[in-house]
C-alpha positions in Angstrom: 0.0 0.0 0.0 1.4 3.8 -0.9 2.5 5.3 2.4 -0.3 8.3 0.6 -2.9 6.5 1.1 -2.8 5.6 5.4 -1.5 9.2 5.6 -4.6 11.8 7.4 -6.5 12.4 4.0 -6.3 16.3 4.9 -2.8 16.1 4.9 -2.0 14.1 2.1 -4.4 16.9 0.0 -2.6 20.1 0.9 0.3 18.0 -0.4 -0.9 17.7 -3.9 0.9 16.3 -6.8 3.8 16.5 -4.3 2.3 13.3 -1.9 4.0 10.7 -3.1 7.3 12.2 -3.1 7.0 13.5 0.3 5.6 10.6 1.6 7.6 7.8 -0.2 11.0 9.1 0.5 13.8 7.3 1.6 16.8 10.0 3.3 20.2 9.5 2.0 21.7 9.6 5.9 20.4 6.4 7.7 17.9 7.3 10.1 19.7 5.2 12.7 22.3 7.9 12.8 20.1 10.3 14.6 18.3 11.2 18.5 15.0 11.1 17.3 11.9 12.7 18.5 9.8 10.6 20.8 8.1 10.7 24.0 12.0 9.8 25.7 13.5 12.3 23.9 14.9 13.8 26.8 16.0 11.1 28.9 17.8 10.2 25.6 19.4 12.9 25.2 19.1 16.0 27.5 19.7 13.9 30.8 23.2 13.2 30.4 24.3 16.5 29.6 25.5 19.8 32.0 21.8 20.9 31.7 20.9 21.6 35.6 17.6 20.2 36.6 15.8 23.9 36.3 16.9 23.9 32.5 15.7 19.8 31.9 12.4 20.8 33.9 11.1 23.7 31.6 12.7 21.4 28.5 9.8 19.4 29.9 7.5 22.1 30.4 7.7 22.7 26.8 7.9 19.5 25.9 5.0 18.1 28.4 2.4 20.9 27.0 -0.1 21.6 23.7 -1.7 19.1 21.4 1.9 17.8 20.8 2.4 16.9 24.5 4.5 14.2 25.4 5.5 13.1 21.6 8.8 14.8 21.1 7.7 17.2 18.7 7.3 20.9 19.4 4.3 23.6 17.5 6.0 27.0 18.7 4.0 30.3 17.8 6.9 32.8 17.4 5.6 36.8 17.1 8.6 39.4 17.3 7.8 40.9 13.4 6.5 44.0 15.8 10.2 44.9 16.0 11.9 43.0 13.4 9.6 43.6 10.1 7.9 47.2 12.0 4.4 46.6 13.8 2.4 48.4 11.2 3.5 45.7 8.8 3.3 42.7 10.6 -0.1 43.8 12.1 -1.9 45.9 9.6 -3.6 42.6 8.1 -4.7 42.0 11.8 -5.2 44.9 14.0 -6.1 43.0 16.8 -2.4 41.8 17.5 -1.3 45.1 17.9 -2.2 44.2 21.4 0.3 41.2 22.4 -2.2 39.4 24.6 -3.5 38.4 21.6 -0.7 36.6 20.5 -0.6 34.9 23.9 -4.2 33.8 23.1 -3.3 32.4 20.0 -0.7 30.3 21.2 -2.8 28.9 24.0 -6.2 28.0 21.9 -4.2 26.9 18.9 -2.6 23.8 21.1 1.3 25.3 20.9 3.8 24.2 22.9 5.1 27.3 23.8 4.8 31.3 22.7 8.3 33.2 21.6 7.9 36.7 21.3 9.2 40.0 23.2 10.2 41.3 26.3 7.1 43.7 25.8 4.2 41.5 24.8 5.0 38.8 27.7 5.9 41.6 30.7 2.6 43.1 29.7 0.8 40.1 30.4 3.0 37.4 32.5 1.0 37.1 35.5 -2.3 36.4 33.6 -0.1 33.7 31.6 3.0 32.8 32.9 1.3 29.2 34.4 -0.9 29.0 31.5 1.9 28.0 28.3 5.3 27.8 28.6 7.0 31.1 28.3 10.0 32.2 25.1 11.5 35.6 25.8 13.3 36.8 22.7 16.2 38.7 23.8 17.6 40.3 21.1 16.3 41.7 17.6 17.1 43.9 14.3 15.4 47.2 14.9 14.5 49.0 11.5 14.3 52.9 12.6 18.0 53.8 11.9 18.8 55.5 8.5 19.4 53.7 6.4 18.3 50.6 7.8 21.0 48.6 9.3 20.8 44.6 10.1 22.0 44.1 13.3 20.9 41.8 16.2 21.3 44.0 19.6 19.7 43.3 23.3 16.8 44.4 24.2 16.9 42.8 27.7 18.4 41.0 30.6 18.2 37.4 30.9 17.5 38.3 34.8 14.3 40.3 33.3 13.2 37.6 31.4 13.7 35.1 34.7 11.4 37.3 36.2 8.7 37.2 34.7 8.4 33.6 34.6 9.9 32.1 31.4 10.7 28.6 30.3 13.6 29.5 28.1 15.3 32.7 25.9 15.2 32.8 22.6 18.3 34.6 20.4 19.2 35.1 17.2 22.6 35.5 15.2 23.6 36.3 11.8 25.5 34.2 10.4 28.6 35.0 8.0 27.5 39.3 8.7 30.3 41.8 10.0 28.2 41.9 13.3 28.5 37.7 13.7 31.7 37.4 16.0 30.3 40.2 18.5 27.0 38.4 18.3 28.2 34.5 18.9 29.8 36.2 21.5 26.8 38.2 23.5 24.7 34.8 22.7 27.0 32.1 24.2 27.3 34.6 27.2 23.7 34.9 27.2 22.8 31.4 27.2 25.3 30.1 29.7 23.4 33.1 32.0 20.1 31.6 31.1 21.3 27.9 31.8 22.5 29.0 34.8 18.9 30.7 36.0 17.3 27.3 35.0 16.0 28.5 31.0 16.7 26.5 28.3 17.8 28.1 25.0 16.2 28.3 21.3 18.8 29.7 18.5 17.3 31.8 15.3 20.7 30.3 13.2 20.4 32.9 10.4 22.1 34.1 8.0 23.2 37.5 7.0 25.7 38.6 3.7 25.1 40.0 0.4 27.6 37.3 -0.7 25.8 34.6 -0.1 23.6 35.5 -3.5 25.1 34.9 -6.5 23.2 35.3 -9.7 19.5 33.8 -9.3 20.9 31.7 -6.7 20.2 32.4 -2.7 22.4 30.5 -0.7 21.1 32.2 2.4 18.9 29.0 2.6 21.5 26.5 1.4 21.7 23.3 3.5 25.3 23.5 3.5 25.8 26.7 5.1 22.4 26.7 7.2 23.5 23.3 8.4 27.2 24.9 9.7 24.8 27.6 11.3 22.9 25.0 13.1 26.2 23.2 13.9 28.3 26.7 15.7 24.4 27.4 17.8 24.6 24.3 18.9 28.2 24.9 19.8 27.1 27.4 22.1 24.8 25.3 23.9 21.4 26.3 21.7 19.4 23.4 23.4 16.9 23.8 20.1 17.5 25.3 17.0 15.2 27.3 14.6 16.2 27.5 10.8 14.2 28.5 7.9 13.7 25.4 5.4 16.9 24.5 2.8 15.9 25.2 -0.5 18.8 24.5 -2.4 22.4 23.0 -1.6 26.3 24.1 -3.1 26.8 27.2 -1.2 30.4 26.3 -0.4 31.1 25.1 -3.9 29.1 28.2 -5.3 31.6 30.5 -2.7 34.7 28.9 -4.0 34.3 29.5 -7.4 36.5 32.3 -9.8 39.7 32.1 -7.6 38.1 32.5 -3.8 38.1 31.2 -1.3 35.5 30.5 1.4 35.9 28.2 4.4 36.4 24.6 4.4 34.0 21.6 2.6 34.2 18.0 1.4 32.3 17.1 -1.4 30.8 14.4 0.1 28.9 16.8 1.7 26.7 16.7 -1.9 26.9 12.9 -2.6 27.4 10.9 0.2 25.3 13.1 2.8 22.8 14.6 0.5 20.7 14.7 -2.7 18.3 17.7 -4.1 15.3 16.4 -2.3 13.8 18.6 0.2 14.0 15.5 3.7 17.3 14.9 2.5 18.1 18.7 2.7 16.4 18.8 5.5 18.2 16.1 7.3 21.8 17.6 6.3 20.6 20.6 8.9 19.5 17.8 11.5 22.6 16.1 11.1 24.4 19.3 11.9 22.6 19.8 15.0 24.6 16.9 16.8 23.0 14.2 15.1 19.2 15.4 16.3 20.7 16.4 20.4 19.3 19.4 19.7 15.9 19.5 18.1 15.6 21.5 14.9 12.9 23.6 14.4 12.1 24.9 11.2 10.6 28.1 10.2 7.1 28.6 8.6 8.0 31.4 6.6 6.0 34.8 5.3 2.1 34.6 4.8 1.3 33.9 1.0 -1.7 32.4 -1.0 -1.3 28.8 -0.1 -0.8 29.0 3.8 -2.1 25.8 4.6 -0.5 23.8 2.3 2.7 25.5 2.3 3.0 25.0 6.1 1.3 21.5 6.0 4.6 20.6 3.4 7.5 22.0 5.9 5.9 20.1 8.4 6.1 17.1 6.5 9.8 17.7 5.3 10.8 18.5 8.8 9.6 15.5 10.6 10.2 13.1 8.2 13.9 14.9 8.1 14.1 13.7 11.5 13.5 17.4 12.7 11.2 18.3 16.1 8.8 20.8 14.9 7.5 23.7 13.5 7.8 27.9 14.6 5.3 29.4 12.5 4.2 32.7 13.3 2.8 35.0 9.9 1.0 32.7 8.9 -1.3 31.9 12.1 -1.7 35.5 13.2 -2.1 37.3 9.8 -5.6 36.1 9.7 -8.5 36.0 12.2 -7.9 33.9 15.2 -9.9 30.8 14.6 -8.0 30.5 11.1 -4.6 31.0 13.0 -5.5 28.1 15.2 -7.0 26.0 12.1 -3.4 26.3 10.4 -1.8 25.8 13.8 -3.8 22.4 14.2 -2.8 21.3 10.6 0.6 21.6 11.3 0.6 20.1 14.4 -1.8 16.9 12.9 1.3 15.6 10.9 3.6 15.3 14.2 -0.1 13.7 15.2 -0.1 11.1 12.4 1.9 8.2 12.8 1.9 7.5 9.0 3.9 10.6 8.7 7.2 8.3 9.3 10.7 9.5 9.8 12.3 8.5 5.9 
């Protein structure tokens, strides 16, 4: 029997023409290789580590709460576009989340996990929710009010601040391969050792930031290559999950080291031995890079478009079956009225749910 046809029907429709594919895969990198989700996932992997038991306890929280509760996988509801896209454009579709306990709401009714978003939204509101989901405090962001516009990840915060009112874990993010990157690694790693220290775990936005890293129609800025070294140095600095946008496309070191440069270190095997063009195998290149799975990876959801559903029904489908722990989809949910945003949120969440959706 086609692994389409046991797959939830809803699923296996926002997939389309793409189904079979998706769902028939088999991943270049053995499966066997990896820490893979599941309701153990922390005694496997988490236990034996320098995590104190604060930081293995709200690991749990996170882990232990939503419609994904108990099952390894993670549905994250991520909302900092106020600062790092300007409020008026990340809320002018939706008014209503001008007002961040809105955001909060979403998280809770759509089943999530957890909620990442600012210093601002949960201070404004952490008493109310603080008990009720499992608290993200992003500490640092790109503001866009300097001319011209600079892109720069700064602190908004203190990690003590974010202790206080009442969160699980901090969330950071770095850019990758910009001038900024050795300052930010820096701030980060101190950051999160802080945080581990005060009983948080961590969550890594492993971006990446250079106008080299296009060339011709080619972005490399979602390569699996170079995403998956990203993944590789946040969990270096004790990132206990990692959140990276989808690979699209592979060759960034090859593309880099082309006309006479030269650009950091590879092995070709990186493209035939560890990877092919498909999107789980890309997909598991970045998991492989995050310790093998030790740290779950996270992918992003990406903007809001005209196929919402179905686009972030397929990244959830890529990322699990990649061997990945979840979803962080944010535009998407809260770019539409709130019963829609918890709609998409459930279909995301239903493939973790599905145990036809198999790792490939």
């Amino acid at each position: 029997m086609s692994p389409t046809a046991t797959v939830n029907g809803t699923t296996a429709g926002y997939l389309g023409s793409e189904a079979e594919s998706l769902l028939s895969f088999k991943a270049k990198v053995d499966r066997k290789l990896l820490h893979l989700p599941g309701p153990d996932f922390l005694e496997r992997t988490w236990c034996g580590s320098d995590r104190n038991p604060q930081v293995l306890r709200n690991l749990q929280a996170m882990h232990g709460h939503g419609r994904l509760a108990n099952t390894g996988y993670m549905s994250i509801l991520p909302v900092d576009q106020g600062i790092e896209h300007s409020a008026g454009a990340s809320f002018a579709k939706n008014p209503a989340y001008f007002d961040g306990e809105n955001i909060v709401k979403l998280a809770i009714e759509g089943g999530c996990n957890a909620v990442a978003t600012t210093f601002g939204v949960l201070g404004t509101v952490s008493r109310k929710y603080a008990h009720r989901i499992p608290f993200i405090v992003k500490v640092n962001h790109n503001e866009l009010l300097t001319v011209p516009n600079k892109f720069d990840q700064i602190l908004f915060g203190t990690i003590d601040e974010a202790w206080n009112l009442g969160a699980a874990a901090i969330g950071a993010t770095i850019y990758f391969g910009s001038e900024e990157s050795g300052r930010q690694i820096s701030e980060v790693a101190s950051a999160f050792a802080y945080a581990h220290e005060r009983g948080m775990a961590t969550v890594l936005w492993c971006y990446l930031r250079n106008n080299a890293f296009k060339t011709g129609s080619k972005d490399f800025h979602v390569s699996a290559d170079l995403t998956g070294q990203a993944n590789h140095l946040g969990v270096t600095i004790q990132a206990d999950i990692i959140k990276q946008k989808l690979p699209e496309l592979n060759g960034g070191y090859e593309a880099l080291n082309m006309g006479g440069s030269s650009y950091g270190k590879f092995d070709k095997r990186i493209y035939t031995d560890l990877c092919t063009d498909h999107p789980i195998d890309l997909c598991r290149y970045q998991v492989l890079n995050c310790y093998s799975g030790r740290a779950g990876l996270i992918n992003s959801g990406g903007a809001s478009g005209a196929n919402d559903f179905a686009d972030a029904v397929r990244t959830a489908v890529i990322n699990k079956r990649a061997g990945g722990t979840g979803l962080i989809s944010g535009r998407k949910a809260f770019q539409r009225p709130m019963a829609e945003g918890v709609k998409l949120l459930n279909a995301i969440q239903d493939v973790y749910l599905d145990p036809a959706v198999t790792v490939a």
